[in-house]
N, C-alpha and C positions, 0 to 999 in steps of 0.2 A: 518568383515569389517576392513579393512588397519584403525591403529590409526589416520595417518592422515585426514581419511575420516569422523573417530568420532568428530576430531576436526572439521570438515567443518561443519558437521552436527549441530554440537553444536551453532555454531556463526551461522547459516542460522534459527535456531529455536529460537535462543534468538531474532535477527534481527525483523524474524517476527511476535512473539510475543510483540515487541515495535511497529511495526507499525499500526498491527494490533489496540493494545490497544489504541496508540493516536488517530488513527482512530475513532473506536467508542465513546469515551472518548470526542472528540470534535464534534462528533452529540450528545451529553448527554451535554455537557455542552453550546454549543451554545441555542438548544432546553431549556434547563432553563433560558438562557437570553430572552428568548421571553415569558416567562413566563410557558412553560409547566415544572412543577418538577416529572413525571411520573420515567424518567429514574434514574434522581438527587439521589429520596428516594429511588431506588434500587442501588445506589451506583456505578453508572456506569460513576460516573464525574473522573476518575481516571486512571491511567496508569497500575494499578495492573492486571495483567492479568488473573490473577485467576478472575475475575468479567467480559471478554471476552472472555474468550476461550472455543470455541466448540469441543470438543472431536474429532470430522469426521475434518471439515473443521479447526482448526488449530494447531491440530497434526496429525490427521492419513493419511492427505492428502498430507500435505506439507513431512511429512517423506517419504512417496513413493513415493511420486514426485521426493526427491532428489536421493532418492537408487537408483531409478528406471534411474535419468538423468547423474549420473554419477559411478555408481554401475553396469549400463546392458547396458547403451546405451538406454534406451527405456523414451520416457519424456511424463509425463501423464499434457495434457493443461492444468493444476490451479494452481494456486500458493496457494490459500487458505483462508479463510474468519473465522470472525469471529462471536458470538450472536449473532444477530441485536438488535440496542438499539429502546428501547420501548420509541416509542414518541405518543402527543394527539394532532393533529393539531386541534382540537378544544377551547384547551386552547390558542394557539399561540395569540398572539397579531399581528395584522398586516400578515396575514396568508400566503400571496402570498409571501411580503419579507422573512421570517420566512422559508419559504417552501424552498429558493433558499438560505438562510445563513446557516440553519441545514444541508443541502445538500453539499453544500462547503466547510463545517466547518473540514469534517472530511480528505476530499482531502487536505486542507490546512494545516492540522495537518501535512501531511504526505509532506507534501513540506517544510514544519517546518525545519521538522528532517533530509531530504534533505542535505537542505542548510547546515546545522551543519555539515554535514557528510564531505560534498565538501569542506568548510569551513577550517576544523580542518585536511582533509588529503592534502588539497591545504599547509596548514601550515608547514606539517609534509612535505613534496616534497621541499618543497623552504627554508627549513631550513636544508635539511640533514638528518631528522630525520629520513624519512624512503629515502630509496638509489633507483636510475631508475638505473641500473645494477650492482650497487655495495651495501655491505654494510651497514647499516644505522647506526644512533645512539643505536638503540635499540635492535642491534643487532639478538639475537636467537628470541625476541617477534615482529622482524618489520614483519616477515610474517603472522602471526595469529591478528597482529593491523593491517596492509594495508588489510588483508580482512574484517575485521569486519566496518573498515571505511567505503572502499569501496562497502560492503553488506547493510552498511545505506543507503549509497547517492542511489546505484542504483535501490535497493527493494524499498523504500517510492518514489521515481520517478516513479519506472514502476508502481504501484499502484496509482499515484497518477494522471498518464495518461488512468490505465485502467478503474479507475470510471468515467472519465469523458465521457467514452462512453455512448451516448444514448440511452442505452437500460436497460430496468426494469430487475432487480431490483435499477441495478448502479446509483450512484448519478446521475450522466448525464441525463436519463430519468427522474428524479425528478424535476431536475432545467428547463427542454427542456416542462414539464408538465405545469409549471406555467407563460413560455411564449409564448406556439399554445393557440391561441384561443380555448375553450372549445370545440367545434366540430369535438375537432383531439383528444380529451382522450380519446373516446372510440377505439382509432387503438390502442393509446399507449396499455391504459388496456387489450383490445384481443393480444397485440405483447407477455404482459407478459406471458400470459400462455406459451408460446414456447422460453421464452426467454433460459432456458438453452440450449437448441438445437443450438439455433441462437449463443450463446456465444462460443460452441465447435467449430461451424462451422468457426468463424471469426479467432477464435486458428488455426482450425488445418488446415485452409486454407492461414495461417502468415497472417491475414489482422489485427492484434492486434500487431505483429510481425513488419509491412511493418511503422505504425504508433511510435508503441516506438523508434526501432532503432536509427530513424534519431535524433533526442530527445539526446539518448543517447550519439551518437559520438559528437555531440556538445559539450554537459555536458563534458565527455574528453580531445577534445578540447581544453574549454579555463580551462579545470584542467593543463593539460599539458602546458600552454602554454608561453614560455619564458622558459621553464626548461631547 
């Protein structure tokens, strides 16, 4: 693999290693605001990713993912997940609110980091620092900084629209559970069993694709805009 490609690899595995981890990290620490500390005492209130990282799903998957999408041409639909945090809605306080803040908590996380990203490369655009076809301040490091910026805002974005699908296991079916009336769980629950199916389908048919996009060129947009 071309060094430049190592580099990409590099910033797309740290990227999503952070996103990943606030992710989890904010269903573990909102879930001990309501009182459950299941995940808390397995130290899952944290950004260190050694305490979320699944072997399969957030490295072996996200690395063929990218060799695969820019290495062959060939793009395998996941971006990649990580442990799920162990929560007891039984301790929760307030169960149903609980149910839909744990749920959000960790999408939110990821819109956090977002904003920072937009943020701080919006800064770097309007100050010169990094150049739209020239240039920058930073010269040799503005292309390996304008992508890791730009690898923040758009990775913790498209995650942060793809949970919000509602379908189990994703947040979205969590939060969508606690406001159907109880005689629509049992679809949810039978959806779950086929939910991976159902998830490749919505991939590899762009209807996950047709919903971020538009999202995205926005976000662009008003990055770009006045420059």
């Amino acid at each position: 693999m071309p060094s430049d490609l190592v580099g990409q690899l590099i910033i797309y595995i740290v990227v999503l290693l952070l996103a990943i981890s606030a992710h989890e990290a904010g269903h573990a620490w909102m879930s001990y605001k309501f009182g459950d500390d299941t995940a808390y005492l397995l130290g899952r209130v944290t950004l260190n990713p050694v305490a979320h990282t699944d072997p399969i799903g957030t490295l072996l998957i996200p690395i063929v993912n990218f060799i695969g999408a820019v290495g062959m041409g060939v793009f395998v639909p996941l971006i990649g997940w990580g442990k799920p945090t162990p929560v007891n809605p039984l301790r929760w306080r307030n169960k149903d609110l609980a149910n839909v803040m744990v749920s959000l908590a960790g999408i939110m996380a990821n819109l956090v980091l977002a904003v920072i990203g937009f943020v701080i490369l919006r800064i770097c655009l309007q100050t010169g620092m990094i150049g739209l076809g020239v240039v920058g301040r930073f010269g040799s490091f503005e292309e390996p900084l304008f992508m890791l910026l730009d690898r923040i805002l758009m990775m913790n974005l498209s995650l942060a629209i793809f949970n919000l699908l509602p379908v189990p296991p994703l947040d979205g079916s969590k939060i969508l559970y606690s406001i159907l009336p109880a005689g629509m769980h049992d679809t949810l629950d039978a959806m779950e069993r086929f939910s991976f199916i159902i998830l490749i389908g919505l991939m590899y048919f762009g209807v996950v694709g047709a919903i971020i996009a538009p999202v995205r060129r926005a976000v662009v947009y008003f990055l770009l805009l006045g420059l």
